[in-house]
C-alpha positions in Angstrom: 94.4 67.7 76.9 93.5 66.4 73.7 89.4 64.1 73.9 91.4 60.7 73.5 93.1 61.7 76.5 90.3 63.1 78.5 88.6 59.7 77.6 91.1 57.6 78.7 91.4 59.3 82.3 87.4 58.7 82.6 87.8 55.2 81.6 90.3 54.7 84.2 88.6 56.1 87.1 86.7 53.7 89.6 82.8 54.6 88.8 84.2 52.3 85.4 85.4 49.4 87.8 81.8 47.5 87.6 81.6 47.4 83.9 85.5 46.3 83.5 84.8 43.9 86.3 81.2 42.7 84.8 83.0 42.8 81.0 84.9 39.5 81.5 81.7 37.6 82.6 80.0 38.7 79.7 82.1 38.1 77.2 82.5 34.4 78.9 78.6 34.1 78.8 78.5 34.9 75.3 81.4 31.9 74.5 79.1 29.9 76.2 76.0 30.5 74.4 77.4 30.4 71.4 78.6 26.7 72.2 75.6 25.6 73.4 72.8 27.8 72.0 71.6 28.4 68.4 68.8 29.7 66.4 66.1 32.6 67.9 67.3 31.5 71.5 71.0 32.4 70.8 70.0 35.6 69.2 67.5 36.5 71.8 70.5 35.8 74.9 72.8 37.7 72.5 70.6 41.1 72.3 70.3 40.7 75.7 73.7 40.5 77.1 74.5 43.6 75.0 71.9 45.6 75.9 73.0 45.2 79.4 76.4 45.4 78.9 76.0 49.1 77.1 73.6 50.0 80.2 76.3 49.2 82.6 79.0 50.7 80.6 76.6 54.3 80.2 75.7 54.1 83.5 79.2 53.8 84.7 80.8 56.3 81.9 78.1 59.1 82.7 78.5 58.8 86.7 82.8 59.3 85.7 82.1 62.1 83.7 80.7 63.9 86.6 83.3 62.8 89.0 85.7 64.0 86.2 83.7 67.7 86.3 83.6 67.8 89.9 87.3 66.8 90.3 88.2 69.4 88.0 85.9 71.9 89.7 87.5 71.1 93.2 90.9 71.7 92.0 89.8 74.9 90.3 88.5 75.9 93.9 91.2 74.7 95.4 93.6 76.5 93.3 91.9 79.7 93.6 91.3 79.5 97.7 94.8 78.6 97.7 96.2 81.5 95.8 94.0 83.6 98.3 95.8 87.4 99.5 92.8 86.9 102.4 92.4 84.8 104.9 89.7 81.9 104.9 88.3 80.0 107.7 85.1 77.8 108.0 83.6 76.3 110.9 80.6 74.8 112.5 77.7 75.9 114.6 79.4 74.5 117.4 82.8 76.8 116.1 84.5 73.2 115.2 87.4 74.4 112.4 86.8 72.6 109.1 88.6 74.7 106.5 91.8 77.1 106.7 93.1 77.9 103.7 96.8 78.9 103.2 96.8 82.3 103.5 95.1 82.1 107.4 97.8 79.8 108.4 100.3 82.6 107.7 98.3 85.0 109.5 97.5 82.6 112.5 100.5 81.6 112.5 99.1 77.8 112.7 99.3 75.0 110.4 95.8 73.4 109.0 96.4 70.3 110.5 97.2 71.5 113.9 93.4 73.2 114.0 91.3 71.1 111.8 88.6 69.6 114.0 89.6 71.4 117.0 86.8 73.8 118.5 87.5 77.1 119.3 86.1 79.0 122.7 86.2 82.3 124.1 89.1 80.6 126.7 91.2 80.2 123.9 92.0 83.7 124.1 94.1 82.9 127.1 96.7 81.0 125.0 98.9 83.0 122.9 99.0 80.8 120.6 95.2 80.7 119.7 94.1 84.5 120.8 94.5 86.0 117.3 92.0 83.1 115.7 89.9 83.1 118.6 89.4 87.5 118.3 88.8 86.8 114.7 85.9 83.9 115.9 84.7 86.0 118.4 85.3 89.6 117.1 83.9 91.3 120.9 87.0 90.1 122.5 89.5 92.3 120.5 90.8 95.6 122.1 88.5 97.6 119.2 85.3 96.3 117.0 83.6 98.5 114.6 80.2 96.9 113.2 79.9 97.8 109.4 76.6 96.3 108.7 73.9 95.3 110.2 74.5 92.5 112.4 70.9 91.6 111.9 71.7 90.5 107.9 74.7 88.8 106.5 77.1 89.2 105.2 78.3 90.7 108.6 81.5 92.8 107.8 83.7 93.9 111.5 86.6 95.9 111.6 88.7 94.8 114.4 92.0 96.7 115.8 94.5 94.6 117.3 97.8 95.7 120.1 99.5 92.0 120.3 100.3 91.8 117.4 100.0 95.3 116.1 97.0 94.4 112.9 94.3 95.9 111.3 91.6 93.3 110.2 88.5 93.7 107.8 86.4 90.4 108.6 83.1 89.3 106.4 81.4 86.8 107.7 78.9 84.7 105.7 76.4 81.7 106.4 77.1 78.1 105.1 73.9 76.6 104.3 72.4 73.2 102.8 70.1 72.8 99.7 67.3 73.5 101.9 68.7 76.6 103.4 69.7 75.3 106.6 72.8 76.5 108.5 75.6 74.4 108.4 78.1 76.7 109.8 80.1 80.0 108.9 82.5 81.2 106.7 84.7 84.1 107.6 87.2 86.0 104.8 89.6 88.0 106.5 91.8 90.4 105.4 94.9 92.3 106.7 94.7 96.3 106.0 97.4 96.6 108.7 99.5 98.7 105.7 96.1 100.3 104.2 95.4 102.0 107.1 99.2 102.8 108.9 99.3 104.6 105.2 95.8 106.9 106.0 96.8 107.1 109.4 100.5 108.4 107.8 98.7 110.8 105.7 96.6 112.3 108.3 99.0 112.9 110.7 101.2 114.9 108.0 97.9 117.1 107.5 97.2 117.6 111.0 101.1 119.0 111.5 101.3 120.9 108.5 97.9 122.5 109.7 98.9 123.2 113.0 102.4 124.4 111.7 100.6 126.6 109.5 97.6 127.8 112.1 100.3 129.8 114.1 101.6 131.9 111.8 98.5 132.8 109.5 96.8 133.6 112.9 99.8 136.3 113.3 99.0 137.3 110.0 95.4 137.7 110.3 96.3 139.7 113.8 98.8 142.1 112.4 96.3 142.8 109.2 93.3 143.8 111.6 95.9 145.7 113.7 96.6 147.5 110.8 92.8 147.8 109.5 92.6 149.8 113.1 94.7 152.1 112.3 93.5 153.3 109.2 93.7 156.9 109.5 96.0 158.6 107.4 96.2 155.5 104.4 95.9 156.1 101.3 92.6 153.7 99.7 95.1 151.7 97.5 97.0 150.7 101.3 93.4 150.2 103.0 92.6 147.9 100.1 95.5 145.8 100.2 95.2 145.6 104.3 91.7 144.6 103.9 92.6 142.0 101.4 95.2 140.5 103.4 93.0 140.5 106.4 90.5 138.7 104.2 92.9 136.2 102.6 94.1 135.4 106.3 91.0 134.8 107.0 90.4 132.1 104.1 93.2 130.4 104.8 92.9 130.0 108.5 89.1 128.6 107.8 90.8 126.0 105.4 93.6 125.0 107.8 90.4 124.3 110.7 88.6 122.2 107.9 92.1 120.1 107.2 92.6 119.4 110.9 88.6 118.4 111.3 88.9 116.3 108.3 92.2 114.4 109.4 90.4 113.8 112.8 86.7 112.8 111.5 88.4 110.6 109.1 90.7 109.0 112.3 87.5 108.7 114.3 89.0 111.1 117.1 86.7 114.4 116.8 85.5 114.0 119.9 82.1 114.4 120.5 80.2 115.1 123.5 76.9 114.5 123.3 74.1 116.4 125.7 70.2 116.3 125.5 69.4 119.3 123.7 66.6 121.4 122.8 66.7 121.6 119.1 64.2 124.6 118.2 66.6 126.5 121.1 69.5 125.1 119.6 68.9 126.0 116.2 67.3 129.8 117.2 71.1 130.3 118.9 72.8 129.5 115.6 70.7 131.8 113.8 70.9 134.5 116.1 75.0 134.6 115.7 75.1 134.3 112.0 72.3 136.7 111.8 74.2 140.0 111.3 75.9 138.1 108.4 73.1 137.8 106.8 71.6 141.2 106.7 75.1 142.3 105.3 75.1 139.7 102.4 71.4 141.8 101.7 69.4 138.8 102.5 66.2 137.3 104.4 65.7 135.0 107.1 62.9 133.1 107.8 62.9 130.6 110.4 59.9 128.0 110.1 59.8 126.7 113.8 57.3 123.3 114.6 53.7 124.6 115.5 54.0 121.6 118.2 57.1 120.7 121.1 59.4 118.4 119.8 61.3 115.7 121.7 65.2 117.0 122.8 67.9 115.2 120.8 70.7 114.0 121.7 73.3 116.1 120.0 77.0 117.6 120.0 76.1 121.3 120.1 79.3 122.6 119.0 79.6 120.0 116.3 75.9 120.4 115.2 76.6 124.4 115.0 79.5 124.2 112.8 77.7 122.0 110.3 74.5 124.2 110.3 76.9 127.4 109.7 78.3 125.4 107.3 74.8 124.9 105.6 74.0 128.7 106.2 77.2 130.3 105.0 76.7 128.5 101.5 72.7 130.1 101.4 74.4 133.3 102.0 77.5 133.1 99.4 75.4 131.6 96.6 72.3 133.5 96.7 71.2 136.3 94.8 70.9 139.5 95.8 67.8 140.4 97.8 67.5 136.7 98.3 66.0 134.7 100.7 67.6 131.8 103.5 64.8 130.0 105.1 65.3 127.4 108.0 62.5 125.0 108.8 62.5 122.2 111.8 59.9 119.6 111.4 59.3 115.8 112.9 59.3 113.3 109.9 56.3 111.1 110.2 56.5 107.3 111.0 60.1 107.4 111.9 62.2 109.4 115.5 63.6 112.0 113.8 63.4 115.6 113.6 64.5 116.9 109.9 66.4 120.3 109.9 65.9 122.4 106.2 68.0 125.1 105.2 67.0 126.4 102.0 68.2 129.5 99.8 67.0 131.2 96.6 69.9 130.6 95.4 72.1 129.7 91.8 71.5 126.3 92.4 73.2 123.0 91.3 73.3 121.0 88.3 71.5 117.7 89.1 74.8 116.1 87.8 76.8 117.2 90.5 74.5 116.4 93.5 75.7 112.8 94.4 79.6 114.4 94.4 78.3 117.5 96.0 79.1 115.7 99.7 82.9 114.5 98.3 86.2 116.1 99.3 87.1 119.3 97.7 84.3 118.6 94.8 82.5 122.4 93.7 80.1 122.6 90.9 81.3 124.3 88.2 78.3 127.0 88.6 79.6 127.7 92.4 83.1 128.1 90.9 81.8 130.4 88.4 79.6 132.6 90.4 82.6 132.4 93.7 85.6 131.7 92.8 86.8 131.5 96.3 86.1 127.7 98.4 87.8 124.6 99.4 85.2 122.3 98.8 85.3 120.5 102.1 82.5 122.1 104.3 79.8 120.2 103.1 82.3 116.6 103.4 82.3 117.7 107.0 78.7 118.6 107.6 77.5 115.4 106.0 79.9 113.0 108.5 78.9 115.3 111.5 75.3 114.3 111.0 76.4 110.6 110.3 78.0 110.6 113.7 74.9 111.8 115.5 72.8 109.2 113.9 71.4 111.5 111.1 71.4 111.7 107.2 71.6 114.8 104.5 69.8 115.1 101.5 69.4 117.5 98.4 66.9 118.9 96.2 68.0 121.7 94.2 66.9 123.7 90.3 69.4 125.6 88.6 68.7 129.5 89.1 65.5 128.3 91.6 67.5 127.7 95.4 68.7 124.3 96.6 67.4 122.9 100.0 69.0 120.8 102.1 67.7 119.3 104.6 69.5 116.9 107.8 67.8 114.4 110.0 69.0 113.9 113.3 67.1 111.1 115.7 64.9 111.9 118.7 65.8 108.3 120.0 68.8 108.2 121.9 69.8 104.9 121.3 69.9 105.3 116.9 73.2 107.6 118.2 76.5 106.1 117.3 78.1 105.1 120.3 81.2 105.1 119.2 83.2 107.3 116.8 84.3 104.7 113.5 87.1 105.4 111.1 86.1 106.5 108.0 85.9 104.0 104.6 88.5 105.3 102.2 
């Protein structure tokens, strides 16, 4: 649009009706004046006519230029909420529909105009027609609900799971407000990852068959390779070697085939915990009491750094919570040094309910570059490859969600050639423990 043009629309648009309807009385005042008028009166009558007639005519050109600007800045918006993928509802405090943009009347399955103005209750659920909006209004009422923020702070983002119709929503919820910060209602951008997740889903259900396909036979394997380490006498060394390294192998790959199924049902949200008040300086003193002998055959030291006071019981899944501390304590053992040392040490953390868990090793430690992917599927540092060859990389990915899903965090401090310690919180208070088991965030 070339600036001729552009002037011409804002000429024509009605904030310029006032000066084209006050122009012909001007111009007829001016006739007049010059019929009747002359001298300093007739030039005095003449300045001032004009200088109210370019007053109205700025006034009136400046107020269509910004109806111009906000016109175009509608339409813009417009455009782009109407070339939404998501879905886009806005209501009221009292959950009165004022905006529903094209893509949520494809989801809905209900035309703007049918819902504008309406308000939507809890009731509404009862009519088929309504129950999808009205579970995305009110996220409680669908069959599953999985917070993903705080609900004390907004945005609020809810994963809901629906069965009629089969769907898979991500909903973000934001506040409307004034100029002054008041709330005017809610906005809600909802998106369908119906396909998104039937393709995880897809993915981990091809893992968990292949592993349990696999589990069967390498468990043979591993039987038949220890029946054969049993009867060793009469072998030559090179046939006790290549038994031992079969049993060994076996071994490896049955530990990697029990990390893919955990994976592929931590990532689902079906590992099933069970969760019993536990003693934790017990709990832990167990764990190192079974991997013990492991340690003394690696050529290593344990020291266990118990609390000088009783600590509160936590609410814990034992066999969960063992296999990531194992986890934790097989890595102090396979990347130590020899003569080495694995200390544990259970502490309180001040100010806060939880009880922090250390496991620490004099280990080769790892590069400060590879700390934040250290907790990442199948990542190894290139100093663990180097110094053991052998690893999946998905023992600490599982550790790191187990103490997620008992309330807990994991951290790292580590120096190259010095030991790394890594320590895991876990809460004293009952109620800081997940309630629920959530799918993972891909």
């Amino acid at each position: 649009m070339t600036v001729a043009q552009k002037i011409q629309k804002i000429l024509a648009l009605p904030e310029m009706r006032i000066f084209w309807f006050v122009l012909p009385a001007i111009l007829a005042i001016i006739v007049l004046q010059l019929i009747f008028l002359e001298g300093i009166p007739l030039v005095i009558c003449m300045l001032l006519l004009v200088v109210v007639m370019i007053f109205i005519f700025f006034f009136g050109y400046q107020s269509a230029v910004v109806s111009y600007n906000a016109a175009i800045e509608r339409n813009e918006l417009k455009g782009v909420v109407g070339s939404l993928e998501d879905a886009l509802v806005v209501y009221d405090q009292n959950f009165t529909m004022l905006f529903f943009n094209p893509a949520a009347e494809r989801l809905f399955g209900i035309k703007k105009d049918e819902i504008i103005g309406h308000s939507i209750t809890p009731r509404d659920a009862a009519n088929a027609r309504t129950a999808l909006l009205t579970q995305v209004i009110y996220p409680s009422l669908a069959p599953g609900m999985i917070n993903r923020s705080s609900s004390a702070s907004y945005p609020q983002i809810v994963d809901v799971s629906l069965t009629d119709p089969l769907l898979e929503l991500r909903i973000v919820t934001s506040k409307v407000l004034d100029d002054r910060g008041a709330v005017l209602g809610f906005m809600k951008l909802v998106r369908d990852r119906t396909r998104e997740i039937s393709m995880i889903k897809s993915k981990n259900e091809f893992i968990t068959t292949a592993s349990h396909q696999l589990r069967t036979p390498l468990t043979e394997i591993s039987w038949a390779a220890e029946a054969l380490a049993s009867e060793g006498q009469g072998m030559t060394e090179n046939a006790k070697t290549i038994i031992d390294n079969l049993r060994n192998s076996s071994k490896e790959l049955i530990s990697i085939t029990e990390d893919l199924l955990n994976i592929a049902k931590i990532e689902e949200g079906h590992f099933g915990y069970n969760f019993k008040q536990t003693d934790i300086v017990e709990f832990v003193t167990s764990v190192l009491n079974d991997i013990h002998p492991l340690i003394q055959k690696a050529g290593l030291k344990l020291y266990f750094d118990k609390p000088p006071q009783p600590v509160a019981s936590v609410l814990i899944d034992a066999q969960k919570l063992t296999l990531a501390l194992n986890n934790l304590l097989e890595n102090a053992i396979r990347y130590n040094v020899k003569n080495g040392e694995v200390m544990v040490k259970i502490e309180p953390v001040a100010d806060v309910p939880f009880i922090k868990i250390t496991v620490k090793d004099t280990g080769i430690g790892i590069p400060q570059e590879d700390i934040q992917k250290l907790f990442g599927k199948f990542f190894r540092a290139q100093n663990a490859v180097r110094f053991e060859t052998k690893g999946s990389g998905l023992g600490l990915y599982i550790v790191k969600n187990i103490v997620r899903s008992h309330g807990g965090d994991i951290a790292v401090i580590s120096e190259i050639n010095r030991g790394t310690a890594i320590s895991i919180t876990i809460p004293t208070d009952p109620t800081l423990v997940p309630q629920h088991e959530a799918v993972l965030e891909m």
